[in-house]
C-alpha positions in Angstrom: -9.8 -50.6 15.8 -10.5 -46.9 15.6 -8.3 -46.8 12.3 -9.4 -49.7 11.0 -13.0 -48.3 11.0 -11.8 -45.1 9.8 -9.9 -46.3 7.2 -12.8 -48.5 6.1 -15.1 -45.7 5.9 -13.1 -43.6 3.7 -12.3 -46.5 1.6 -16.0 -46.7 1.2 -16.8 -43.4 0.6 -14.4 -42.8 -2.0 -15.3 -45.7 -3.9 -19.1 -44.9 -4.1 -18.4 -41.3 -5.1 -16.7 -42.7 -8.0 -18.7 -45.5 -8.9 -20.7 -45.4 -12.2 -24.1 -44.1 -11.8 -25.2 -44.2 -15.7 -27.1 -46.9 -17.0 -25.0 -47.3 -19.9 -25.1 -49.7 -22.3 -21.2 -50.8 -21.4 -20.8 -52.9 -24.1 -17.8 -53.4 -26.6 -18.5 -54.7 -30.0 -17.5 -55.0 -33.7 -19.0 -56.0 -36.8 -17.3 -59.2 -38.0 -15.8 -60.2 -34.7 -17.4 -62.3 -31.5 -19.7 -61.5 -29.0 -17.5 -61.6 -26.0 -20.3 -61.5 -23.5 -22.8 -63.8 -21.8 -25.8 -64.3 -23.8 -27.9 -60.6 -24.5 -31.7 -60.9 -23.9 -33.6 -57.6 -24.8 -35.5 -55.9 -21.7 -37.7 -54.0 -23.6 -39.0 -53.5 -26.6 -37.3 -51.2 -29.3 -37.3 -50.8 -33.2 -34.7 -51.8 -35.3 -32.8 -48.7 -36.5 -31.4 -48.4 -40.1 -28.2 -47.5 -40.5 -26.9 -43.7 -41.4 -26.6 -44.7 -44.9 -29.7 -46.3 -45.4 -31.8 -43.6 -43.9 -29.9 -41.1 -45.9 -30.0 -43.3 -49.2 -34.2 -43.3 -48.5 -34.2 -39.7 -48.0 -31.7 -38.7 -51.2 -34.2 -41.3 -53.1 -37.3 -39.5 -51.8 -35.9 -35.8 -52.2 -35.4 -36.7 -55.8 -38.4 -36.3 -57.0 -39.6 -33.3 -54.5 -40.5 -29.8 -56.1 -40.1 -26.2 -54.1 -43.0 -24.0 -53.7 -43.2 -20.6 -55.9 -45.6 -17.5 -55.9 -46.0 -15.5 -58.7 -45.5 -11.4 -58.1 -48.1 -10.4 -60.6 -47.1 -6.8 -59.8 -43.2 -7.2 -61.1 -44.5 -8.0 -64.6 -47.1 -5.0 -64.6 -44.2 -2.8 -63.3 -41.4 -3.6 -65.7 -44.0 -3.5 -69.1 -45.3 -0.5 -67.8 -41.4 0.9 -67.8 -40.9 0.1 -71.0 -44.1 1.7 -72.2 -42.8 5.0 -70.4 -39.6 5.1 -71.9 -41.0 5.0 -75.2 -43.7 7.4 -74.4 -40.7 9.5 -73.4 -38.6 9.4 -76.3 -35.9 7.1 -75.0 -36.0 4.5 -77.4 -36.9 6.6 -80.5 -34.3 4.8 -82.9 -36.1 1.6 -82.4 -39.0 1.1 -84.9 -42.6 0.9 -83.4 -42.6 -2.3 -84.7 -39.8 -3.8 -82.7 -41.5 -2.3 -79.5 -44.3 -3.8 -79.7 -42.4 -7.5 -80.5 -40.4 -7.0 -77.0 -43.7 -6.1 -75.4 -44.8 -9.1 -76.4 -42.1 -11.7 -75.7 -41.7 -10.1 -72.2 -45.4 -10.3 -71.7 -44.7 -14.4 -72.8 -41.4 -14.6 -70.2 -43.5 -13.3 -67.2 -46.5 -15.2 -68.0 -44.0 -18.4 -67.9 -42.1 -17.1 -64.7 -38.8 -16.0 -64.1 -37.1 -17.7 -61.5 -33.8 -15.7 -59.7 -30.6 -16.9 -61.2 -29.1 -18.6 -58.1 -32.3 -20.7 -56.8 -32.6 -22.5 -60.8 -29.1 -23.0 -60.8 -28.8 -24.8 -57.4 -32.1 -26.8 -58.5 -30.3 -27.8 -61.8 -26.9 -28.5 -59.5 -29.3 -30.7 -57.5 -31.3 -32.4 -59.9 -34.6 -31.2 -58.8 -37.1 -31.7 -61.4 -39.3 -29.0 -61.4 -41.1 -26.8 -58.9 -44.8 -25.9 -58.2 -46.2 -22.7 -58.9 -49.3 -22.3 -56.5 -52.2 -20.5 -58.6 -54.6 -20.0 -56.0 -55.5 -23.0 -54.4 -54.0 -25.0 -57.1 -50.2 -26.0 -57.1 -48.9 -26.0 -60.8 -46.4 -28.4 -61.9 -43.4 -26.5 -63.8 -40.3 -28.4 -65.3 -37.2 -26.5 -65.2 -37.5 -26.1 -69.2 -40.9 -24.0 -69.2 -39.4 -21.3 -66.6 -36.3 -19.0 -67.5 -33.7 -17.4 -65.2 -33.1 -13.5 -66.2 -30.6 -14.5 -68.3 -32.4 -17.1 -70.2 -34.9 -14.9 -71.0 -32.9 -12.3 -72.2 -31.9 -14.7 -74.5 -34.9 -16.4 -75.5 -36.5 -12.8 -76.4 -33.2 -12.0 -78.4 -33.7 -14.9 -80.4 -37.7 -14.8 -80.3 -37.7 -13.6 -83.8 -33.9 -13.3 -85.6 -35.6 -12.8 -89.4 -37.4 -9.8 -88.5 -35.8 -7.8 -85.8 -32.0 -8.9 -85.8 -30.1 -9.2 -82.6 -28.1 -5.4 -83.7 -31.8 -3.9 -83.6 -33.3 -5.8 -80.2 -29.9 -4.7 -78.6 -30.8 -1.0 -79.2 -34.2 -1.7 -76.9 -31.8 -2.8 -73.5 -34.5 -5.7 -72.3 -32.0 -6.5 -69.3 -33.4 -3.1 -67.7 -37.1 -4.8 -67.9 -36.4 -8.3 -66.8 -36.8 -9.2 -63.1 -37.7 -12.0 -61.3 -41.4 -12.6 -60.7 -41.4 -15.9 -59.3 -40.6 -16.4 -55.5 -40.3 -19.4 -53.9 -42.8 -19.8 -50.7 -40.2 -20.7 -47.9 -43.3 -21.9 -45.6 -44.7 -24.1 -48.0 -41.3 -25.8 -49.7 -40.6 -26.1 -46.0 -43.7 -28.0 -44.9 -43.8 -30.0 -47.6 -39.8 -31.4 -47.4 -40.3 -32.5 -43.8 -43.5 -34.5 -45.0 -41.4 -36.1 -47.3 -38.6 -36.7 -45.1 -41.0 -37.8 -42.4 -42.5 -40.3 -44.8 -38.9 -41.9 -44.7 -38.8 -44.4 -41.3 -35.8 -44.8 -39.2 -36.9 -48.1 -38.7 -37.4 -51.3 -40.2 -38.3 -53.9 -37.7 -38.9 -54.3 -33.9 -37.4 -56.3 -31.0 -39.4 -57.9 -28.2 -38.4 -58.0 -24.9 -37.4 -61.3 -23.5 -35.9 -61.8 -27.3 -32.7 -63.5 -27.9 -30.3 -60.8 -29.3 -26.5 -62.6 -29.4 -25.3 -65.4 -27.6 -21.6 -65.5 -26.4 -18.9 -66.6 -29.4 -21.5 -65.9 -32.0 -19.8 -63.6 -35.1 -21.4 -60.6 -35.2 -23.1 -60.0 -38.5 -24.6 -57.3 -40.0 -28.0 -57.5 -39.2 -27.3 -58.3 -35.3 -24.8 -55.3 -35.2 -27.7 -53.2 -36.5 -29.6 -54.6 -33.7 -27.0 -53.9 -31.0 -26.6 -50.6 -32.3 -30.2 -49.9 -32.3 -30.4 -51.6 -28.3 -27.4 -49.1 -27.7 -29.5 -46.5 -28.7 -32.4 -47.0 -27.0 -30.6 -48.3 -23.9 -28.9 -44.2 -23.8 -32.2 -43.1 -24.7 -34.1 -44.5 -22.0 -31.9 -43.8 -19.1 -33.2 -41.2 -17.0 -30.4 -39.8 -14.6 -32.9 -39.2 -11.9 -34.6 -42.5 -12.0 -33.8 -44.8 -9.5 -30.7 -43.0 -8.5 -31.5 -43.1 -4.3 -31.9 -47.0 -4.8 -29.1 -47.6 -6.6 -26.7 -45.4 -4.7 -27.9 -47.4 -1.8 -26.8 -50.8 -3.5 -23.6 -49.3 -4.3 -23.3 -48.3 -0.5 -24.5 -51.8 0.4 -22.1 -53.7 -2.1 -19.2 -51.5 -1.1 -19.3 -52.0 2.4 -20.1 -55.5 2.6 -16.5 -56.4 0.6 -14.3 -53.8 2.8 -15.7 -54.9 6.0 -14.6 -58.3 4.8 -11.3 -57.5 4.5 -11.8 -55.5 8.0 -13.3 -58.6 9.7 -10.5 -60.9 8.5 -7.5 -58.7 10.3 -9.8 -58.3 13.3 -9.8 -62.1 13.7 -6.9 -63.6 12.2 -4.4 -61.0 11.6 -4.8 -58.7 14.9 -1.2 -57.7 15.2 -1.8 -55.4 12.0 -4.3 -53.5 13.8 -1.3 -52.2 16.1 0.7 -51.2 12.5 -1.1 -48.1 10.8 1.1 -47.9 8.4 -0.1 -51.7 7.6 -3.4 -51.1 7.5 -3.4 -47.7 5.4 -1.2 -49.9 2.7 -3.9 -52.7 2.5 -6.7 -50.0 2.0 -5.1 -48.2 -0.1 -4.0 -50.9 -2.4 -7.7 -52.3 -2.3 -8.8 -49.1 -3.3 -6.7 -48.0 -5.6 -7.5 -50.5 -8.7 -11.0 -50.1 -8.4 -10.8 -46.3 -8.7 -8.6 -46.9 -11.9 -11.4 -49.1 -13.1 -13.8 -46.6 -12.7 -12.0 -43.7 -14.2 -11.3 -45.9 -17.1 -15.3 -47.1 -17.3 -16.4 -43.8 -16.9 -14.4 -42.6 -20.3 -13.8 -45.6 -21.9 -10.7 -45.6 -21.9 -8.9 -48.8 -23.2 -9.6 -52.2 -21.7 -9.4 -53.2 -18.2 -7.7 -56.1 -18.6 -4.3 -54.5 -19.5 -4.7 -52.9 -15.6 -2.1 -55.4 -13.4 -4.4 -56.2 -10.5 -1.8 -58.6 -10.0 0.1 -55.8 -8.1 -2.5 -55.6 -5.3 -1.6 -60.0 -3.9 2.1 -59.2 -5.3 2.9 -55.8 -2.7 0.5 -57.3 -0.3 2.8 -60.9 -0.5 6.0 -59.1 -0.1 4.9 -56.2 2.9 2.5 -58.6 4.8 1.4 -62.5 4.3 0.5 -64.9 1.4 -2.8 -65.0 3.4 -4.0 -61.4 3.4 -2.2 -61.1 -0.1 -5.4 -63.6 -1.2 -7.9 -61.3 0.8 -6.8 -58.6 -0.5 -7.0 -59.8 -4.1 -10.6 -60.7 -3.8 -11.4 -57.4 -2.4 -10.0 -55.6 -5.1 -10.9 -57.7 -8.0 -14.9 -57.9 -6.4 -15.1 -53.7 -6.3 -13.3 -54.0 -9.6 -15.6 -55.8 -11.4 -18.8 -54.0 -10.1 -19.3 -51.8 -13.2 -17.9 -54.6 -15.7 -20.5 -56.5 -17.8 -18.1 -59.1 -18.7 -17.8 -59.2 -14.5 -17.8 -63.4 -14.1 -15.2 -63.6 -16.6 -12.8 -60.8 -15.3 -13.5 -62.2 -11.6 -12.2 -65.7 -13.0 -9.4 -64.2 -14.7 -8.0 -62.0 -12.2 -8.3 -64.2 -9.1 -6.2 -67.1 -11.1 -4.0 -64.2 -11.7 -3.9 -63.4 -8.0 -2.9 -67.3 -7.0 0.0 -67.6 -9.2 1.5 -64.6 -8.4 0.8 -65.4 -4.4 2.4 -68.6 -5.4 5.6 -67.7 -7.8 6.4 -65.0 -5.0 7.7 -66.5 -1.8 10.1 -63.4 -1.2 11.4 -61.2 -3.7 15.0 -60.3 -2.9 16.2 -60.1 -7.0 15.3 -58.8 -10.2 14.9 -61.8 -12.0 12.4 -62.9 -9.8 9.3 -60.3 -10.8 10.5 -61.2 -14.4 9.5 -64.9 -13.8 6.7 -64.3 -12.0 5.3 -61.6 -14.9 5.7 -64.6 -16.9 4.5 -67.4 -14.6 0.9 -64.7 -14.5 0.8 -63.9 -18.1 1.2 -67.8 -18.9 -1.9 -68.6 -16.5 -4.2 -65.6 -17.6 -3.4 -66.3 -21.1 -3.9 -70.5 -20.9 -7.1 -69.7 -18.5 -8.5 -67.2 -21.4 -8.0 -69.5 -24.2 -9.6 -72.3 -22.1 -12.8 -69.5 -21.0 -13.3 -69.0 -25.1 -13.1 -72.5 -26.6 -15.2 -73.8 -23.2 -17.8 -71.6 -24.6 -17.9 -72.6 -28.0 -15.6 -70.1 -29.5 -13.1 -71.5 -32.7 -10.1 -70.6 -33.1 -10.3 -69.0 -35.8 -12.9 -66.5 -34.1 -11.8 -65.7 -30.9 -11.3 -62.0 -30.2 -7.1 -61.3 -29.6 -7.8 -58.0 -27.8 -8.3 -59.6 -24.5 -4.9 -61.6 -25.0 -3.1 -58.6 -26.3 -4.6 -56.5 -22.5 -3.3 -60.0 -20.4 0.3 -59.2 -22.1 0.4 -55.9 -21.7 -0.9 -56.0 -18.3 2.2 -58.8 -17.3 4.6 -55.9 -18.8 3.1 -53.3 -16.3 3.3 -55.8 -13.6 7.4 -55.8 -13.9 6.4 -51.7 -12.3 6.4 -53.4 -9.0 10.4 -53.0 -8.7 10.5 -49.6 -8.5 7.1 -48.8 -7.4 8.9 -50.7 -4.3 10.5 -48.1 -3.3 7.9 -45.2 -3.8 5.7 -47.4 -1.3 9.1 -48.3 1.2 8.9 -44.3 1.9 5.3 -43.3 1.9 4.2 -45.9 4.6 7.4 -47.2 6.2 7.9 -51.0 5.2 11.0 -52.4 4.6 11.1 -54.8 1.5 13.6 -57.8 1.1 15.1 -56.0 -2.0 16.1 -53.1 0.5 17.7 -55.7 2.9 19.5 -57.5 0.4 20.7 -54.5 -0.3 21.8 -53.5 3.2 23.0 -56.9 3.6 25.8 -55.8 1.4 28.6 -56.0 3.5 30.1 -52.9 1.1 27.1 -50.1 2.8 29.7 -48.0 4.3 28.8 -48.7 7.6 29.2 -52.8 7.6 32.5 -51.4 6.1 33.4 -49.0 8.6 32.8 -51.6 11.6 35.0 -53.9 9.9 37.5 -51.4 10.0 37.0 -49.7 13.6 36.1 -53.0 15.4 37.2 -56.1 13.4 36.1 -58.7 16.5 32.5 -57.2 16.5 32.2 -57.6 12.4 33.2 -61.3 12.8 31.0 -61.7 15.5 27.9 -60.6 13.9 29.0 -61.9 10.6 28.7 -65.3 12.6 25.6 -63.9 14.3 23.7 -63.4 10.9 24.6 -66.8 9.2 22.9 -68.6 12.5 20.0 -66.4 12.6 19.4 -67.1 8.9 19.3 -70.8 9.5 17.2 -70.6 12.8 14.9 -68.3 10.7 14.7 -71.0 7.5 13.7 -73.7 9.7 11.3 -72.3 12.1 9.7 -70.6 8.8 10.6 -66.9 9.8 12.3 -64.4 7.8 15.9 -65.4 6.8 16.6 -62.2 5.0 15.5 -59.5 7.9 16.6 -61.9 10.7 20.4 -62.0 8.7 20.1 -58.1 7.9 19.0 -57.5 11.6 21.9 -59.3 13.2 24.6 -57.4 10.6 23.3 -54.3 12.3 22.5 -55.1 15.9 26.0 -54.4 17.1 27.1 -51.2 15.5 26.9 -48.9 18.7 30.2 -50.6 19.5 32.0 -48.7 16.8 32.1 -45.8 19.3 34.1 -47.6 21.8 35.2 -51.2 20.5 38.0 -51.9 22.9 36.0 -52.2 25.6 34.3 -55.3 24.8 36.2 -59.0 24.8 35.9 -59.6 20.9 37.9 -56.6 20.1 40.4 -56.2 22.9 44.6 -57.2 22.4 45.4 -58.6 25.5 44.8 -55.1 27.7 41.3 -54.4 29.7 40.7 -51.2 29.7 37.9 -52.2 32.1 40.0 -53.0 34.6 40.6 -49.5 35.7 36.8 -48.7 36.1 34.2 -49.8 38.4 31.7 -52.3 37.7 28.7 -49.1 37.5 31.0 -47.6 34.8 31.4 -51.1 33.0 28.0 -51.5 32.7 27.0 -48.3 31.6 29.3 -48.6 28.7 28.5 -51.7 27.7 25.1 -51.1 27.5 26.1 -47.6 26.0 26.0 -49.6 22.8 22.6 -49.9 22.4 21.5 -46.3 22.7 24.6 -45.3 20.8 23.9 -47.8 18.2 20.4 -46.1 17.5 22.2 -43.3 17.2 24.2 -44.3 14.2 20.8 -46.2 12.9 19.4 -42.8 12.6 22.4 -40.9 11.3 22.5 -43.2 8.3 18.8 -43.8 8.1 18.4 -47.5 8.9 14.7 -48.5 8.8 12.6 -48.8 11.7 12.7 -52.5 11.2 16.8 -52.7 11.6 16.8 -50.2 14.9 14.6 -52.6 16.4 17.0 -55.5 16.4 19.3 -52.9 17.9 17.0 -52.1 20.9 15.7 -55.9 21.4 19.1 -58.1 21.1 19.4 -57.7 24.6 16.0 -57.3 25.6 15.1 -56.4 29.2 18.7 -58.6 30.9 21.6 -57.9 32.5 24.5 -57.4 32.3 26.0 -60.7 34.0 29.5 -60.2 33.9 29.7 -56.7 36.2 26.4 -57.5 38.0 27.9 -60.8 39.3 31.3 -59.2 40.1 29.2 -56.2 42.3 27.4 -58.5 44.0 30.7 -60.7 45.0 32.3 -57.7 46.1 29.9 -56.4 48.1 28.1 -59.5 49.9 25.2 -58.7 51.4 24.3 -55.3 49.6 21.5 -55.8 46.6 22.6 -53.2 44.2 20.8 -50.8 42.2 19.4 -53.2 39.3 18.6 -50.1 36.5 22.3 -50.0 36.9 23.0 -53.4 35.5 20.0 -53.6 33.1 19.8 -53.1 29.2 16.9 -50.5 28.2 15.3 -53.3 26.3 12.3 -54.1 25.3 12.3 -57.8 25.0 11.5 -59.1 21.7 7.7 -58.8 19.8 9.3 -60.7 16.6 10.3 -64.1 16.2 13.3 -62.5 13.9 14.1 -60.8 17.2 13.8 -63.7 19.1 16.7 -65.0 16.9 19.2 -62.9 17.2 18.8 -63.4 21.0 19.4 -66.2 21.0 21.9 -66.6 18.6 23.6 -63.7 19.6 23.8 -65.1 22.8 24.9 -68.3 22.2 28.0 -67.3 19.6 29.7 -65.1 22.5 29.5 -67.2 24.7 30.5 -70.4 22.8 33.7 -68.5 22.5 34.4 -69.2 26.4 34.4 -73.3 25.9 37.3 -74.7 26.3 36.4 -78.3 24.2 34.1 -78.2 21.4 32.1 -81.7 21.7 28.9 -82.3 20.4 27.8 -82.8 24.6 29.7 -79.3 25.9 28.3 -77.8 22.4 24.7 -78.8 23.3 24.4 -78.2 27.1 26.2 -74.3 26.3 22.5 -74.0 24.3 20.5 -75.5 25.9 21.5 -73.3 29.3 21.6 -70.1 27.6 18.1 -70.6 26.0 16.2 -72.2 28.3 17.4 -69.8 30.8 16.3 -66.7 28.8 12.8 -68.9 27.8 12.7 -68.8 32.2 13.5 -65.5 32.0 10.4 -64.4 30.5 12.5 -62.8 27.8 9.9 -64.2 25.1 6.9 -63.6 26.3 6.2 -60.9 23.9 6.5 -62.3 20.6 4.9 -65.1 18.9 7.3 -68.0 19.4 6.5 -71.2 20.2 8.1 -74.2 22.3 8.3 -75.9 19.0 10.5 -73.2 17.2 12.8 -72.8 20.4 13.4 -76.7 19.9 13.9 -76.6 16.5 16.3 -73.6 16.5 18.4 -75.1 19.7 18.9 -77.7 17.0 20.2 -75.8 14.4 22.5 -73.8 16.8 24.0 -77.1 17.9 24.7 -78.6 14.1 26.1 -74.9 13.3 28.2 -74.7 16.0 29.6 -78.0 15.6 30.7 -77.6 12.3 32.2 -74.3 12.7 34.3 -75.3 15.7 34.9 -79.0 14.3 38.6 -80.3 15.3 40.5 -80.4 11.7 43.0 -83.2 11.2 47.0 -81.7 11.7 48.5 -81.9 7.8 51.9 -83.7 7.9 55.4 -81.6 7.8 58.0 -82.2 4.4 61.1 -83.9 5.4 64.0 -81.8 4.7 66.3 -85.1 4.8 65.2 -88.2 2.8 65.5 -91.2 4.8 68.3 -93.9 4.1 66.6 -97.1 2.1 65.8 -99.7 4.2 67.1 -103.7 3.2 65.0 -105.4 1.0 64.3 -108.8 2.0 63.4 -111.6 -0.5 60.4 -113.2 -1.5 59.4 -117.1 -2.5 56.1 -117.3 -3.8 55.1 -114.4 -2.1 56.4 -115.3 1.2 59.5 -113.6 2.9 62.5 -116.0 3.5 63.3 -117.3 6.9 
């Protein structure tokens, strides 16, 4: 109980850490494909939101027409005339006429009066199409196209060409107007500034509003244009609305709440019907861990959106369950997982459905895996049933054909290929918690392992024996509903300490007794020798737990009859020293256990009987079992009356048949025999 409460609360805390905390929005949708989801009602109210490209088109369209801000530097004009009127005062320009001096005056009084804008700012105006700009005279902001103000350049050339007849281009050359021509106009970043956001701010993001309570999609509806624009825009607001702080104590506490209330669940369910587990750690930590595992993997993938859930194989958590434990705690289990699983899913009644039909027919395809080809057809058997059920989900809720979304198929497949992992993930579990899976016995059923091989070689009566020994067993175990595969492997194994010293036991010895020469103490203790030395081999080659306790419990607590009886005969009156006589045991806790008992029991000693009929066949069974049922022998394990009956049975039928009397074949004359007289016939009647 202490683990299973441990093991619970770790479960649980490792879950909540992980759960989603963000009030996302969580849903998946395209434009042009159906809403996969139950019907959307809006909470709260929200605008509409344009799209990126309409807002930009609005503010491109509005920008068009917008004209920067410019100061005029009344001081740059005064400054460069006033250089010009000092260079000819000095004598710098005394080749150019008077004349001509006065005409450049002039035209560069005309340029500054009209503004000269720097080179780069008009040409990324003109590269942008701005109109115009606004030259701020006091409180007044003056219109300007781009034609009525010059760059340095243009009005270089505009003066050159001011007046071609009288002063040719040669002459205004001489005067070097590129020395006096700087940009007065400057562009008033505050201003330009101010007014672009009120124009951009003039553009709205919005263009509609949604009530809450409103109708947004319902489930199989295409989603068009508009309604994507609205699920965008809920998206958005959804994100924008979530406050990380808000609420967070309450809803960790119905995460808490939720959690627990599933895993104690599962942890009520072993404590009342499945109680031997609690005594099997390495049972329960499997069960947890499986139960947790998937719902951490949903998380993860929630938290970064990573693919779709649906191609995780759930299926995995009834299928290991099914093989390691029972169908019915493989169907717990499955509800455990697939509840925490679905926690953070919006699409949660639809995944629960899905998953737990997935669960029941892989419970039901699985009775025991002991070959390859059997996960193959039972990856089909799910993918068939998720698939069908899917289809069924999408035209049930109005969904055509020619709409339904294939993602969610494409996941199911992909998820069935996954679900073929279980093969080798077999063995990765086999070693980290200790179970012992009908692939591996199979395997060791091989009667190639090199130490089936080796027995059959060192002691050829004791690899008869328990080949006979394991085909019972399997039988008993098929028709009392036990394990046939670990009851057949057990009984291959449970007699391989007598490798060490074969000849002393009946079904390997050649007519001499070595047993003869020793006492009835040193009898015993090497026939019961073969127990401890038989775990000794189980260990050397690494048998699992499961096979060494077939070794240990074939025998039980009994004793050794044979010897026992003889020391008691001998010495009449003396009790002797019953640890002497008595196998190390324990008795059985396994009905598989409780098979090779009796089985093993009953094939030795039906080797005794002198006449095989059905009646000597039946009262050999019957004494041998019902005396080790009055021996208390199976106690322990969970046996009934029922299944002793029903396996006596089956021990009789297979013992008849294998010691059945067989008809003698007739011998070939060597000499034919002389024709015998032929007598005649009338009418078909000899004659008298």
């Amino acid at each position: 109980m202490a683990l299973l409460a441990l093991t619970t609360l770790v479960a649980a805390l490792l879950l909540v850490f992980f759960l989603p905390r963000d009030k996302k929005f969580g849903y998946e949708y395209e434009q042009g494909r159906p809403w996969r989801y139950n019907s959307l009602i809006a909470t709260f109210d929200f605008p509409i939101y344009k799209t990126q490209d309409e807002v930009q088109a609005e503010r491109d369209s509005a920008m068009a027409t917008f004209q920067p801000y410019y100061t005029r530097n009344e001081a740059m004009a005064q400054a460069q005339l006033a250089a010009l009127r000092d260079d000819v005062r000095e004598g710098r320009l005394r080749d150019v006429p008077h004349a001509c001096l006065m005409h450049v005056e002039r035209e560069l009084w005309r340029v500054y009066q009209a503004g000269i804008v720097p080179s780069d700012q008009l040409a990324d105006m003109m590269r942008h199409s701005v109109t115009g700009i606004r030259l701020v005279e006091g409180r007044e902001a003056l219109a300007r196209t781009l034609a009525e103000v010059y760059s340095t350049r243009s009005a270089y050339e505009s003066i050159m060409l001011s007046d071609t007849l009288h002063y040719p281009r040669e002459l205004m050359a001489r005067v070097h107007i590129n020395n006096y021509l700087e940009a007065n106009l400057q562009r008033d970043t505050l201003k330009t500034k101010a007014a672009q956001d009120d124009v951009l701010a003039s553009v709205s993001p919005a263009e509609g509003m949604v009530q809450s309570g409103q109708r947004i999609i319902d489930r199989g509806e295409i989603i068009s244009a508009e309604q994507y624009k609205i699920l965008k825009s809920y998206e958005l607001e959804t994100t924008r609305r979530s406050d990380p702080s808000s609420g967070m104590w309450l809803i960790i506490f119905g995460q808490v709440l939720f959690v627990l209330c599933v895993l104690l669940s599962l942890a009520v369910y072993i404590t009342l019907f499945r109680r031997d587990y609690l005594y099997s750690p390495h049972t329960v930590m499997l069960l947890f861990s499986l139960v947790t595992l998937f719902p951490l993997i949903t998380y993860f993938m929630v938290n970064h959106s990573l693919l779709n859930v649906y191609m995780v194989p759930y299926v995995m958590v009834p299928v290991f369950v099914r093989i390691f434990m029972d169908s019915r705690t493989a169907f717990m289990a499955m509800v455990c997982a697939v509840l925490l699983s679905s926690f953070p899913l919006h699409s949660n009644y639809e995944f629960i459905l899905l998953q737990s039909l997935a669960g029941m027919a892989g419970i039901c395809a699985l009775r025991e895996l002991s070959e390859r080809s059997q996960l193959f057809w039972v990856a089909l058997a799910i993918v068939t049933t998720t698939e069908l059920l899917a289809l069924a989900y999408d035209l049930a809720q109005g969904i055509d054909l020619l709409h339904i979304d294939p993602a969610i198929y494409v996941s199911l497949a992909i998820s069935g290929v996954l679900l073929l992992f279980v093969y080798p993930l077999l063995y990765l579990i086999e070693k980290l918690f200790g179970f012992t899976s009908s692939v591996t016995l199979v395997e060791m059923s091989n009667t190639n392992n090199p130490l089936l091989r080796k027995m059959s070689k060192v002691a050829q009566g004791t690899f008869v024996h328990t080949m006979q020994v394991a085909n019972l067993a399997a039988e008993v175990a098929d028709k009392i509903g036990a394990k046939p595969q670990l009851a057949r492997t057990g009984a291959l194994y449970h007699d391989i300490g007598k490798m060490l010293n074969p000849t002393f036991f009946t079904e390997n010895q050649t007519g001499v007794n070595p047993h003869d020469k020793l006492t009835e103490e040193e009898s015993a203790a090497l026939i019961i020798s073969h127990v401890t030395e038989g775990l000794r081999l189980a260990d050397k080659y690494h048998l699992p737990k499961v096979i060494r306790d077939f070794i240990t419990t074939h025998h039980g607590r009994s004793k050794v009859k044979y010897f026992y009886i003889q020391w008691k005969n001998k010495h009449e009156g003396q009790e002797p020293d019953e640890g002497i006589f008595t196998y190390p045991g324990p008795n059985p806790f396994t009905r598989e256990q409780a098979i090779l008992m009796m089985c093993d029991a009953v094939e030795a000693t039906s080797r005794s009987l002198k006449e095989f009929s059905e009646e000597n066949i039946k009262a050999l069974v019957d004494r041998i079992v019902d005396g080790q049922v009055a021996e208390g022998y199976f106690r322990e394990c969970p046996i009934t009356f029922r299944d002793i009956a029903d396996a006596k049975r089956v021990l009789v039928e297979n013992l008849k048949t294998i010691y059945h009397t067989r008809i003698a074949y007739p011998e070939l004359r060597t000499q034919p025999e002389p024709p015998q007289p032929r007598r005649p016939y009338f009418f078909g009647q000899p004659r008298r």
